[in-house]
C-alpha positions in Angstrom: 125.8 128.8 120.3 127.3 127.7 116.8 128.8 124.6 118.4 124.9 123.6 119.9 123.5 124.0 116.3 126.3 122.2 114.8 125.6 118.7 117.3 121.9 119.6 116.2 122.4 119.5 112.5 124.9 116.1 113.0 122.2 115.1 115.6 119.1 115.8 112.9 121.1 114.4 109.7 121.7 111.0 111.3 117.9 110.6 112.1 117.7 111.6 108.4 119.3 109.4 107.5 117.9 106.0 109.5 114.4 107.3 108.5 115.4 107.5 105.1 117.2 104.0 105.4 113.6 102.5 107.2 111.5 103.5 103.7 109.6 100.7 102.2 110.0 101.6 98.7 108.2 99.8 95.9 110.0 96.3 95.8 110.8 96.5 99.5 113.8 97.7 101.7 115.7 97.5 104.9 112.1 98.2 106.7 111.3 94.6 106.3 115.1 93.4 107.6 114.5 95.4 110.5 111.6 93.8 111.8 109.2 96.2 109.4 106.7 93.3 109.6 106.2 93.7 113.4 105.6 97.3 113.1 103.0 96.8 110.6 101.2 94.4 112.2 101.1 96.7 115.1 100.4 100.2 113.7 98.8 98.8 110.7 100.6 99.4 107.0 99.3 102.8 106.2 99.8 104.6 110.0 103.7 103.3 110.0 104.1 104.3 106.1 102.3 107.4 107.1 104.6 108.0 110.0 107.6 107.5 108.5 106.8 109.9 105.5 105.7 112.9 108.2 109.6 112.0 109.9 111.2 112.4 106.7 109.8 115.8 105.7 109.5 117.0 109.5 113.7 115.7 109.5 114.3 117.5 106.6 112.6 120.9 107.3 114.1 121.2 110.6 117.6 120.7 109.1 116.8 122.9 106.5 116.2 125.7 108.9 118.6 124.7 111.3 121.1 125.2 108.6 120.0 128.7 107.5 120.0 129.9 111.5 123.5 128.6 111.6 124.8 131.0 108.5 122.7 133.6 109.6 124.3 133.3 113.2 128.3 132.9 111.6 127.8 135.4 109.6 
C-alpha cells in the first residue's frame, strides 16, 4: 500500500512538474519551444491557458492529499 502511494506521489509530482514547465507566463516560456503555437491554434489561446491552469491546481491538490493519506497510513 505505502509503496503504491509512494509511485503515485513520484508519478503526480513529475506531471507537476511538466505542467508547471508548459506555463506561458507573461514574457513567454517553454510553451512556445514546445510547439505551444500549434496548440493554440488548435484549442484556441484561452481553452489551452485554461487547461493548463485547471492541471496545475487539479496536480497539486491530488498530491496534496495523496501526501496526507500516505502519513496518515505510516503512521
Amino acid at each position: 500500500m505505502i509503496l503504491m502511494l509512494t509511485i503515485l506521489i513520484a508519478l503526480v509530482s513529475v506531471l507537476l512538474m511538466a505542467v508547471i514547465l508548459i506555463q506561458n507566463p507573461k514574457g513567454g516560456g517553454v510553451d512556445s519551444t514546445f510547439g505551444g503555437n500549434a496548440t493554440n491554434q488548435m484549442f484556441g489561446a484561452a481553452k489551452s491557458t485554461d487547461f493548463i491552469e485547471k492541471a496545475t491546481w487539479g496536480l497539486g491538490a491530488a498530491l496534496f492529499i495523496l501526501c496526507i493519506i500516505t502519513a496518515i497510513v505510516v503512521g
